[in-house]
N, C-alpha and C positions, 0 to 999 in steps of 0.2 A: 871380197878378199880380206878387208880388214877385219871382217867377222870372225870369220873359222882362225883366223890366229889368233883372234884374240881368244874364241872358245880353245884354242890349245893352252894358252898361258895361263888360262884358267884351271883346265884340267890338268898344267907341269904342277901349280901351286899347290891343286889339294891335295895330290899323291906326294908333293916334297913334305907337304905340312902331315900327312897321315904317315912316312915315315920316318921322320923327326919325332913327334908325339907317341905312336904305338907301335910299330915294325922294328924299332934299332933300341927300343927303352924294352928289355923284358920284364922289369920290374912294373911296368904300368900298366893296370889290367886292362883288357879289351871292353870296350862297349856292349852292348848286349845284342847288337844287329850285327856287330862281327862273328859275335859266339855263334852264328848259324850255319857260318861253315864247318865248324865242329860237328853237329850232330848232320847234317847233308851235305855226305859228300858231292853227292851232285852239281850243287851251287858252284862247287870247286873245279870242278869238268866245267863247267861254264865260262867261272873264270878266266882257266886259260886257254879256252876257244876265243875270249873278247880279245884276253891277250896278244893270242895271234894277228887280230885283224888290226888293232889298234898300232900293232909295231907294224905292220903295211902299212897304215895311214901315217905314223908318225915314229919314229925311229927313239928317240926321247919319253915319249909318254907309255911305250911298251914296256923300254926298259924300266922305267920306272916302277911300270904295275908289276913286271915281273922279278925286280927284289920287296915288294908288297909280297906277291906271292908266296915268295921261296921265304918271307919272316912269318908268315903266315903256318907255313907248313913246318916249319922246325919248330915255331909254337905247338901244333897239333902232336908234334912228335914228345914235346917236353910235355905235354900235358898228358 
């Protein structure tokens, strides 16, 4: 039991720390493993299929991913 929350509070950290650093800063370029959603969109259908399942598993870490996402895609739109 004390595992899997800790594995959440792990995964609230790197998506609060990956929209701090790159999703809410547009001045700060992306990495070069993020730039792959740009050329496949696929990866991006993926994304928010995990998205879905992960806001079932946890309410917090969905939403999360999914203003990730939505910085993601207003990026893909400004670029």
């Amino acid at each position: 039991m004390n595992i899997i929350l800790f594995i959440r509070y792990i995964i609230i950290g790197f998506l609060s720390a990956y929209l701090l650093i790159y999703g809410l800063r547009p001045s700060v370029p992306y990495p070069e493993t993020i730039l792959e959603f740009y050329e496949n969109f696929w990866l991006l259908l993926l994304l928010i299929i995990i998205n879905f399942y992960l806001y079932l598993w946890d309410k917090k870490i969905g939403l999360l991913l999914c203003l990730s996402i939505i910085a993601l895609i207003f990026d893909m739109i400004m670029i």
